[in-house]
mmCIF file of the N, C-alpha and C atoms, coordinates in Angstrom:
data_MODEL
# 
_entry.id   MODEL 
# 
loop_
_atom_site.group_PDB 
_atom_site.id 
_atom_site.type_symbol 
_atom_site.label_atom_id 
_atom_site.label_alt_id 
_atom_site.label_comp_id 
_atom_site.label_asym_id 
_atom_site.label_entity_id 
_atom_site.label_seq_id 
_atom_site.pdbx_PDB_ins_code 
_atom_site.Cartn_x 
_atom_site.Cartn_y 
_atom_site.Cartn_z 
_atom_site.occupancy 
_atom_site.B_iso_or_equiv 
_atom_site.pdbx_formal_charge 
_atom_site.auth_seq_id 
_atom_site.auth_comp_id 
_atom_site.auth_asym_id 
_atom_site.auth_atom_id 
_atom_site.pdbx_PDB_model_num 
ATOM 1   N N  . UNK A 1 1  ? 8.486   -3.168  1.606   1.00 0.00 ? 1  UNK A N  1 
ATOM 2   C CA . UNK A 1 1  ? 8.230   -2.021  2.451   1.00 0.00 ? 1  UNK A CA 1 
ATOM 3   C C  . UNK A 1 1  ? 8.087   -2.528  3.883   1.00 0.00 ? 1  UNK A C  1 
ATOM 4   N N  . UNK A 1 2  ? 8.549   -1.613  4.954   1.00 0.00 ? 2  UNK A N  1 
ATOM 5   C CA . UNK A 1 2  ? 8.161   -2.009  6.160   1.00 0.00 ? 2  UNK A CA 1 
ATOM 6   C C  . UNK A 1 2  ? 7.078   -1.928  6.747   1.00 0.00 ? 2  UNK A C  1 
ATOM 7   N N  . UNK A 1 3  ? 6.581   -2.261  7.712   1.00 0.00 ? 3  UNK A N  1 
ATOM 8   C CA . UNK A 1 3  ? 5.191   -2.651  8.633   1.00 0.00 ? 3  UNK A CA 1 
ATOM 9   C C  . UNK A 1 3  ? 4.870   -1.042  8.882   1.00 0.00 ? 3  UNK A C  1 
ATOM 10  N N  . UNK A 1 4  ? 6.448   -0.474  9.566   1.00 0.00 ? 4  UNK A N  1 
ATOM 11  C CA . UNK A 1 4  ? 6.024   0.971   10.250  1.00 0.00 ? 4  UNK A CA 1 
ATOM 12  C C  . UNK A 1 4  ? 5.740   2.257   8.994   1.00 0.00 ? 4  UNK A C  1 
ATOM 13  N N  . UNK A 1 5  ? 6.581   1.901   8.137   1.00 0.00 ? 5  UNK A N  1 
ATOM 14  C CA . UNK A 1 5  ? 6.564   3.217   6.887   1.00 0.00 ? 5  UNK A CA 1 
ATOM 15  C C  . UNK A 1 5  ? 5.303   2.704   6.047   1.00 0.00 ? 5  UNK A C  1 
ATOM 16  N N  . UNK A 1 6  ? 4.233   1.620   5.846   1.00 0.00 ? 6  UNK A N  1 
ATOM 17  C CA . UNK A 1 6  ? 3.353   1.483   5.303   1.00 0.00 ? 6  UNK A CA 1 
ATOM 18  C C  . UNK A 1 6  ? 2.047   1.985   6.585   1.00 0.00 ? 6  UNK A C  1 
ATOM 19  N N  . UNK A 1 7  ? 2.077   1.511   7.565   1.00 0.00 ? 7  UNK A N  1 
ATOM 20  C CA . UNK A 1 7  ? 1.439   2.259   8.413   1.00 0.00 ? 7  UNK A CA 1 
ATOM 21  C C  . UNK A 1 7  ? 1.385   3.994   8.442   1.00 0.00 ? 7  UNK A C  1 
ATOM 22  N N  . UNK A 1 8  ? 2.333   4.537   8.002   1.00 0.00 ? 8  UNK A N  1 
ATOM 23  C CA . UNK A 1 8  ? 2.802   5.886   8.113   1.00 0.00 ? 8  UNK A CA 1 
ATOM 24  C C  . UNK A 1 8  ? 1.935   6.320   7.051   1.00 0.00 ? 8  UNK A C  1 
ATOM 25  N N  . UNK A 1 9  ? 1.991   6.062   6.371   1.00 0.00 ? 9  UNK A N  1 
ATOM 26  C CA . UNK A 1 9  ? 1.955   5.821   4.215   1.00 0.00 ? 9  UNK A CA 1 
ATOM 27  C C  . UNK A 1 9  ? 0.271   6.069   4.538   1.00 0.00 ? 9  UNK A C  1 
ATOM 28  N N  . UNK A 1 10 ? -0.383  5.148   5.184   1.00 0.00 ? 10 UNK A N  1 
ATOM 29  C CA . UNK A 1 10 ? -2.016  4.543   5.169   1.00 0.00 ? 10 UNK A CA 1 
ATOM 30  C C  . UNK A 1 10 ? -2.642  5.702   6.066   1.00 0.00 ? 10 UNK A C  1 
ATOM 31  N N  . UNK A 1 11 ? -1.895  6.211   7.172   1.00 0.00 ? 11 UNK A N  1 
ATOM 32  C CA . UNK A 1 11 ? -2.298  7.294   7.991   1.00 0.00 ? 11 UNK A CA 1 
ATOM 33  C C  . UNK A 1 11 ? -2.409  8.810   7.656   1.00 0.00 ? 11 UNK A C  1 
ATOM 34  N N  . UNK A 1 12 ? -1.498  9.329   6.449   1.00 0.00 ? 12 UNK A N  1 
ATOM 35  C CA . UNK A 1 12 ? -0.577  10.183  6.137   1.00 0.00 ? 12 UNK A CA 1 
ATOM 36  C C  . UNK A 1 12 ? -2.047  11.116  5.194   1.00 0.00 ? 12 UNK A C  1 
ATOM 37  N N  . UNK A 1 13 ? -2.278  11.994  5.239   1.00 0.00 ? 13 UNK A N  1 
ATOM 38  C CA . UNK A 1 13 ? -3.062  12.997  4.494   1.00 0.00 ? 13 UNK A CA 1 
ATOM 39  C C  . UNK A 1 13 ? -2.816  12.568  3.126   1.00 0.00 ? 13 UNK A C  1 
ATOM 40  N N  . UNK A 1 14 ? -1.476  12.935  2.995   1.00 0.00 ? 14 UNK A N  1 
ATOM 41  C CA . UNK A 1 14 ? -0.686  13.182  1.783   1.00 0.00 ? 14 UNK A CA 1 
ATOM 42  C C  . UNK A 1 14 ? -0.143  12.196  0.888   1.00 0.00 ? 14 UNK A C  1 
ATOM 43  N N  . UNK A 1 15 ? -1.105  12.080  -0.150  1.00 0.00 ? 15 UNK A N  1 
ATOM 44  C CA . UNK A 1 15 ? -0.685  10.280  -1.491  1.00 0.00 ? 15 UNK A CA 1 
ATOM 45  C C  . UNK A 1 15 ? 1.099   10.454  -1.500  1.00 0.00 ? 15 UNK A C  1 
ATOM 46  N N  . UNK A 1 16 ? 1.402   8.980   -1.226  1.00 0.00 ? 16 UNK A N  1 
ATOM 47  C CA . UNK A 1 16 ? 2.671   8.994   -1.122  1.00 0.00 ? 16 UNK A CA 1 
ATOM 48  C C  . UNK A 1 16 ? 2.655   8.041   -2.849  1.00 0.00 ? 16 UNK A C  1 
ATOM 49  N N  . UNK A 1 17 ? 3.611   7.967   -3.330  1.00 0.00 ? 17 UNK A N  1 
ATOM 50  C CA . UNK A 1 17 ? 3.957   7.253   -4.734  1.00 0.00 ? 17 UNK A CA 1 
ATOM 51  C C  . UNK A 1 17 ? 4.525   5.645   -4.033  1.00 0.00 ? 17 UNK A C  1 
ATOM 52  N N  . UNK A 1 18 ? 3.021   4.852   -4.281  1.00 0.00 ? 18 UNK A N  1 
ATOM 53  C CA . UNK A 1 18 ? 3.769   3.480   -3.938  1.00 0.00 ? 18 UNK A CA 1 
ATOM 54  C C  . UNK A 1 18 ? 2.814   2.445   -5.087  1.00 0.00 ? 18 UNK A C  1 
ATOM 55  N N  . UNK A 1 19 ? 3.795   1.575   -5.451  1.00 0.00 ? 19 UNK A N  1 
ATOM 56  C CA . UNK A 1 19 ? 3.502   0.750   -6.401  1.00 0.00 ? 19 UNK A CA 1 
ATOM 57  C C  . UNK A 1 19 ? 3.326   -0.742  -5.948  1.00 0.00 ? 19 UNK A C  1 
ATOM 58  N N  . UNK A 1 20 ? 2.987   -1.741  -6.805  1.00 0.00 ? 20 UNK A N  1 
ATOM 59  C CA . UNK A 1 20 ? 2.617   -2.623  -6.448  1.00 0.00 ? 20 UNK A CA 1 
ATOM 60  C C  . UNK A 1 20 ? 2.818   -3.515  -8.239  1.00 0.00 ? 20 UNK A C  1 
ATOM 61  N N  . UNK A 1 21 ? 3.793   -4.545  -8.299  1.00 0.00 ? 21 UNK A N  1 
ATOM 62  C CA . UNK A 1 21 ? 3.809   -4.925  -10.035 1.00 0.00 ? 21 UNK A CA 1 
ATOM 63  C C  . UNK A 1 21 ? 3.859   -3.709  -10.849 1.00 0.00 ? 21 UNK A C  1 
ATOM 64  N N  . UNK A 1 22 ? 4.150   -2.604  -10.905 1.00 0.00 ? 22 UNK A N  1 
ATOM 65  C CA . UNK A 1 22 ? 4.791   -1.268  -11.489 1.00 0.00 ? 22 UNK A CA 1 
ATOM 66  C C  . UNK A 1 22 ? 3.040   -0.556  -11.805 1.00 0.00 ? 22 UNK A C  1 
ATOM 67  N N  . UNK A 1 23 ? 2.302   -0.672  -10.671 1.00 0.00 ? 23 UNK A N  1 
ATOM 68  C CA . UNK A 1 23 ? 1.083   0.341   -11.056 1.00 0.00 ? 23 UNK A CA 1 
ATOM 69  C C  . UNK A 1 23 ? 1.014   0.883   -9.329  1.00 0.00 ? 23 UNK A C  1 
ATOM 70  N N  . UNK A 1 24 ? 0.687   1.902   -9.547  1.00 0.00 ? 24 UNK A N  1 
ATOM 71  C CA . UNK A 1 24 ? 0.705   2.926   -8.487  1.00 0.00 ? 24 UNK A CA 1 
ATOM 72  C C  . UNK A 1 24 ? -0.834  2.432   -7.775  1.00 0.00 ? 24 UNK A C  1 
ATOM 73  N N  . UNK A 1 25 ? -0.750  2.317   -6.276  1.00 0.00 ? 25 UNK A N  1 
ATOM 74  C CA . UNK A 1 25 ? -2.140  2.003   -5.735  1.00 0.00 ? 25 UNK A CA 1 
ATOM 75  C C  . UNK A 1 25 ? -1.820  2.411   -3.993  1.00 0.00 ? 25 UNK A C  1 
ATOM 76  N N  . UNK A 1 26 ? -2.809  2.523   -3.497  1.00 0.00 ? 26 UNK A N  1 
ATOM 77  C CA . UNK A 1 26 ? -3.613  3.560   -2.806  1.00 0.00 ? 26 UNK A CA 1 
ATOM 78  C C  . UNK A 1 26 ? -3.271  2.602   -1.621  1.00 0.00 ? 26 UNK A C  1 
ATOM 79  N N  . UNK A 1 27 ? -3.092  2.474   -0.725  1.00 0.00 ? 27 UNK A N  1 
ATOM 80  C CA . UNK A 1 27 ? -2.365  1.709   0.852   1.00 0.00 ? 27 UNK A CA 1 
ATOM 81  C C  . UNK A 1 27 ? -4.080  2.262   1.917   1.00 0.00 ? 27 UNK A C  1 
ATOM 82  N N  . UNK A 1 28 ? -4.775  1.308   1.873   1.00 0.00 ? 28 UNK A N  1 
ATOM 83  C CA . UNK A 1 28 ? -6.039  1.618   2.639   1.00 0.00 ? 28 UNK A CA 1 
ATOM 84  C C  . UNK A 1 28 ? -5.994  1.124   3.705   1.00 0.00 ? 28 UNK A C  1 
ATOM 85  N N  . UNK A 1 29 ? -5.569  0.255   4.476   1.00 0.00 ? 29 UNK A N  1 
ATOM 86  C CA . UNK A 1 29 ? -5.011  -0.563  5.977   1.00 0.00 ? 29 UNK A CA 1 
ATOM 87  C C  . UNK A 1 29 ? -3.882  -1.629  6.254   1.00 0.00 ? 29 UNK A C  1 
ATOM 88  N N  . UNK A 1 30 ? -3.306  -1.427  6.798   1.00 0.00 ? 30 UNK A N  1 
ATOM 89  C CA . UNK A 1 30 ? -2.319  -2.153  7.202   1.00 0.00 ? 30 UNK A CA 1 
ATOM 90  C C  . UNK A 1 30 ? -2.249  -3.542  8.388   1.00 0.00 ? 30 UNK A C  1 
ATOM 91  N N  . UNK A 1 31 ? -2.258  -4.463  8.114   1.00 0.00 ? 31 UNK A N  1 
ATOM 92  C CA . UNK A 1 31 ? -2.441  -5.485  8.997   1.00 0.00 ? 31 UNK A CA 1 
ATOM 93  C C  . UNK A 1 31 ? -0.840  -5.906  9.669   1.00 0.00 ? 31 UNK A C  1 
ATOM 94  N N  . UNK A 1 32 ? -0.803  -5.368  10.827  1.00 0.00 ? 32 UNK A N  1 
ATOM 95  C CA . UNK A 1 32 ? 0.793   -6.002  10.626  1.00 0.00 ? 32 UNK A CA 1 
ATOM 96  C C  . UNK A 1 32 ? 0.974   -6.924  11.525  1.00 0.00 ? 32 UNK A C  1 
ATOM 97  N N  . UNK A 1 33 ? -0.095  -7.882  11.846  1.00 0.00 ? 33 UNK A N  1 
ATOM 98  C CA . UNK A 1 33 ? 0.519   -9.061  12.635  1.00 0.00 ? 33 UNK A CA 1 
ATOM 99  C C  . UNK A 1 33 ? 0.784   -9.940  11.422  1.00 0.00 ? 33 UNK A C  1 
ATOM 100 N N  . UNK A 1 34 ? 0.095   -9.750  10.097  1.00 0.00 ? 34 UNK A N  1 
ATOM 101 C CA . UNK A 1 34 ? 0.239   -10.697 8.751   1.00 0.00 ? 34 UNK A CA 1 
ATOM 102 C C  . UNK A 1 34 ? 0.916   -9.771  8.196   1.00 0.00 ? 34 UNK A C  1 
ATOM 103 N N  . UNK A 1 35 ? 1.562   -9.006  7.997   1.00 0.00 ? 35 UNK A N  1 
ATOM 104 C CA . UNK A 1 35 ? 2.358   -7.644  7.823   1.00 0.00 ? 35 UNK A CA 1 
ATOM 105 C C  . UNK A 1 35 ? 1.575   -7.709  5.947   1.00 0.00 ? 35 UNK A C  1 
ATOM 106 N N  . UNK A 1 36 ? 0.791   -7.966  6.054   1.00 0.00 ? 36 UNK A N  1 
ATOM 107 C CA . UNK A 1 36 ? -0.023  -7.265  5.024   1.00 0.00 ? 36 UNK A CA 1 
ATOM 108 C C  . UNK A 1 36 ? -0.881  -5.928  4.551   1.00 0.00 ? 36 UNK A C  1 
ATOM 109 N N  . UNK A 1 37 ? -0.817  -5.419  3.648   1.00 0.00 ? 37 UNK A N  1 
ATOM 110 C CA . UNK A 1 37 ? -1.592  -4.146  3.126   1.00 0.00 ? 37 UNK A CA 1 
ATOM 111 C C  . UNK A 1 37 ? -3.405  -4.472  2.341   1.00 0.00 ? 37 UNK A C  1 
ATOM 112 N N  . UNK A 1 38 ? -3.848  -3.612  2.533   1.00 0.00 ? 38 UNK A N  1 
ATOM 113 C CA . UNK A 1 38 ? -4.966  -3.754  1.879   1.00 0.00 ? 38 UNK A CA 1 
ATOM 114 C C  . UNK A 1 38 ? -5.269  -2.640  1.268   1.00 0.00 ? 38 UNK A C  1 
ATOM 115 N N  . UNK A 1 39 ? -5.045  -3.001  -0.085  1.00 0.00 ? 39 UNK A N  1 
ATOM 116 C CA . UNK A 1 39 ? -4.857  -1.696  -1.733  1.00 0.00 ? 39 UNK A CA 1 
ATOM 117 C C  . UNK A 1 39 ? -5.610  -1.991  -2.539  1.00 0.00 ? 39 UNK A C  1 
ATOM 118 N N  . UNK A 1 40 ? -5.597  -0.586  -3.101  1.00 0.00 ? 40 UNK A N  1 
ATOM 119 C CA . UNK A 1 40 ? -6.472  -1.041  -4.509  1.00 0.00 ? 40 UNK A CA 1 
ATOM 120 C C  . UNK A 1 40 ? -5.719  0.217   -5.627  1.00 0.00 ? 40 UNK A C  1 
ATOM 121 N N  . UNK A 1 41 ? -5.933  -0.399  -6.722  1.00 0.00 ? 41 UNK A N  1 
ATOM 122 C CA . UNK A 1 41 ? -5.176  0.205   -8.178  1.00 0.00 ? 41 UNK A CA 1 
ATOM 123 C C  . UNK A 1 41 ? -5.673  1.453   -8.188  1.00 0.00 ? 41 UNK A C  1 
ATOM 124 N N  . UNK A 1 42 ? -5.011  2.867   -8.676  1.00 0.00 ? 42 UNK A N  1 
ATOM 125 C CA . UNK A 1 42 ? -5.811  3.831   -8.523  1.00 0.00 ? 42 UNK A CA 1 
ATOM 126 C C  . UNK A 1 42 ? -6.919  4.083   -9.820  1.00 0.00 ? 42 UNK A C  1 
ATOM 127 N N  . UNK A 1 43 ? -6.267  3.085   -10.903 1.00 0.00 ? 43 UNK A N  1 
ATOM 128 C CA . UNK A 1 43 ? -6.735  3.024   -11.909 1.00 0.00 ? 43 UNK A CA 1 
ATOM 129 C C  . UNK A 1 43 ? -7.740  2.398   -11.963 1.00 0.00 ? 43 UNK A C  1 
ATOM 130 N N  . UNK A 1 44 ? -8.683  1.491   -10.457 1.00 0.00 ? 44 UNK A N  1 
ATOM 131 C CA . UNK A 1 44 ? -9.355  0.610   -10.106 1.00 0.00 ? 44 UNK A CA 1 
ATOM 132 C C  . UNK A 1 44 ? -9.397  0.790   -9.068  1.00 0.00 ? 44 UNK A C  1 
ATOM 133 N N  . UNK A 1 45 ? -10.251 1.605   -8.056  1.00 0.00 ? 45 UNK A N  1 
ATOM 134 C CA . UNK A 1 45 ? -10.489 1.356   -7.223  1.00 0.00 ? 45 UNK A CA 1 
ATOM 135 C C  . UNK A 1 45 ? -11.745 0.473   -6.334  1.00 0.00 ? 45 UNK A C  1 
ATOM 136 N N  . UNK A 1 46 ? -12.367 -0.052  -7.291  1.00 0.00 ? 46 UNK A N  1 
ATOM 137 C CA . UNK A 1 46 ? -13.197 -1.457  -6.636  1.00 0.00 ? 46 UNK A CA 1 
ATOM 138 C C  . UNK A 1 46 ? -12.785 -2.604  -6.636  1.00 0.00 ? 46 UNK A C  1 
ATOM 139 N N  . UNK A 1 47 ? -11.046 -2.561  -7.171  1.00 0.00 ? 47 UNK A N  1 
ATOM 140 C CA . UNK A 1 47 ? -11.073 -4.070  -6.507  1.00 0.00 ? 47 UNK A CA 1 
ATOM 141 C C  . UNK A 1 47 ? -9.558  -3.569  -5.720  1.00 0.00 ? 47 UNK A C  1 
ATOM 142 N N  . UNK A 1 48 ? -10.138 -3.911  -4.170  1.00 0.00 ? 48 UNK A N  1 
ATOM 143 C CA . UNK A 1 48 ? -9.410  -3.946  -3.588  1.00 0.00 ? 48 UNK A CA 1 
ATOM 144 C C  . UNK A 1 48 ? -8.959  -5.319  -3.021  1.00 0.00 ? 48 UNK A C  1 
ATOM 145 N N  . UNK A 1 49 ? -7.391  -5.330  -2.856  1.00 0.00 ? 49 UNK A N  1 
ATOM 146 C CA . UNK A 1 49 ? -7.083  -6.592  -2.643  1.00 0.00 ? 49 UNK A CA 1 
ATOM 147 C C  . UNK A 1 49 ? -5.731  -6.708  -1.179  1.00 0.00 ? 49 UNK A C  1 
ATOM 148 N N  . UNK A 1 50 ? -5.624  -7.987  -0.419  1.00 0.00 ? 50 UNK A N  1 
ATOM 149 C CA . UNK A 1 50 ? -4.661  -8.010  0.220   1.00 0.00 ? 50 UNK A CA 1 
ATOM 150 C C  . UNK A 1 50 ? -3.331  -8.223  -0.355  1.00 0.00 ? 50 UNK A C  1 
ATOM 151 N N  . UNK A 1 51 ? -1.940  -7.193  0.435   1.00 0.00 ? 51 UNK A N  1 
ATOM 152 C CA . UNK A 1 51 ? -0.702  -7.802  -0.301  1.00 0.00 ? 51 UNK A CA 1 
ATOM 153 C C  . UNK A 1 51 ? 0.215   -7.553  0.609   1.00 0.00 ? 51 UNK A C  1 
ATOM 154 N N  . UNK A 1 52 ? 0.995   -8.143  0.224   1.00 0.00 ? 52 UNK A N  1 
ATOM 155 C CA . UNK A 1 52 ? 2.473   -8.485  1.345   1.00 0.00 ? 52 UNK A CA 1 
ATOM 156 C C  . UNK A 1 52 ? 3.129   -7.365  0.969   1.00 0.00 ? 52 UNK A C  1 
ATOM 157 N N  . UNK A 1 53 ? 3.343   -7.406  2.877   1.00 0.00 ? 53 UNK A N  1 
ATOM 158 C CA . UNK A 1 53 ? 4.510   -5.587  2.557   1.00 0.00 ? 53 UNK A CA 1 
ATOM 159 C C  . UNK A 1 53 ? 5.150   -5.716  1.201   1.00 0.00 ? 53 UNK A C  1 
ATOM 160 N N  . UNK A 1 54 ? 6.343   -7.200  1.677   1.00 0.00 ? 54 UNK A N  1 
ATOM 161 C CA . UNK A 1 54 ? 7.242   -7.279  0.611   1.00 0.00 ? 54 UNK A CA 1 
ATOM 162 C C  . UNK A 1 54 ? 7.334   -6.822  -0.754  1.00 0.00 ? 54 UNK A C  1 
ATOM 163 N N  . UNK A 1 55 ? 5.777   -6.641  -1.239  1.00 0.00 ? 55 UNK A N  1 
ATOM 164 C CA . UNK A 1 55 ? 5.484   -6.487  -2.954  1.00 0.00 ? 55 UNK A CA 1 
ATOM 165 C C  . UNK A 1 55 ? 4.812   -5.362  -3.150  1.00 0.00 ? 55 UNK A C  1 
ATOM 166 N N  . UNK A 1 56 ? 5.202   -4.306  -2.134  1.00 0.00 ? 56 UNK A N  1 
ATOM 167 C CA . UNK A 1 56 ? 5.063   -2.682  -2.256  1.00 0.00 ? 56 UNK A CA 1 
ATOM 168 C C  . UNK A 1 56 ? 6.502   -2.256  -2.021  1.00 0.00 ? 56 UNK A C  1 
ATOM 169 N N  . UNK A 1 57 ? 6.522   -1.540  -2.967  1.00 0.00 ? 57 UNK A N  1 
ATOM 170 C CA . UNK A 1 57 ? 7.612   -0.044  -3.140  1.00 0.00 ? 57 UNK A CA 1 
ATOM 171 C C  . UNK A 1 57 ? 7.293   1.277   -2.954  1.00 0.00 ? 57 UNK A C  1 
ATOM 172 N N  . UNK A 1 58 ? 7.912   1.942   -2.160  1.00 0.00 ? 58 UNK A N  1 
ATOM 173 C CA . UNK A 1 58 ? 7.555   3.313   -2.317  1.00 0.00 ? 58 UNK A CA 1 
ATOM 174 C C  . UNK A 1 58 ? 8.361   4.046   -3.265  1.00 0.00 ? 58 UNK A C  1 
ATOM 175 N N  . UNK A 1 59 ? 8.049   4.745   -4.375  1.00 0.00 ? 59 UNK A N  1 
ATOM 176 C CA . UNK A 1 59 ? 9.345   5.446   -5.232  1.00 0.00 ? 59 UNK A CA 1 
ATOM 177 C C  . UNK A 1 59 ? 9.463   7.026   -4.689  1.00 0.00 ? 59 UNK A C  1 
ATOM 178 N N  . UNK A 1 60 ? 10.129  7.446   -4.769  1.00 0.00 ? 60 UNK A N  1 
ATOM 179 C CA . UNK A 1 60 ? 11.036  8.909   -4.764  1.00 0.00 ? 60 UNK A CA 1 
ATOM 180 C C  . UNK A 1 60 ? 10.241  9.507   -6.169  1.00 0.00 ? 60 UNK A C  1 
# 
């Protein structure tokens, strides 16, 4: 995913469908000088963790 559409994603009212290893999780800040995300599982939301744009998808 990119820096700007995960920023969009983290700002956005509206849960967008983005995954992470094929489980859907929640985009809580965006770091983009390390162009990293900071998520957590929705199925888990106390452990939140850092992850590289690269290993988020947004699905349709």
């Amino acid at each position: 995913m990119n820096t700007q559409r995960a920023i969009e994603i983290s700002e956005s009212s509206i849960m967008a469908n983005v995954t992470f290893n094929g489980s859907r999780v929640y985009i809580q800040h965006v770091n983009d000088s390390q162009e990293t995300a900071r998520v957590y599982h929705l199925d888990d939301p106390e452990n939140e963790q850092d992850i590289d744009l690269n290993n988020l998808i947004e699905n349709s």
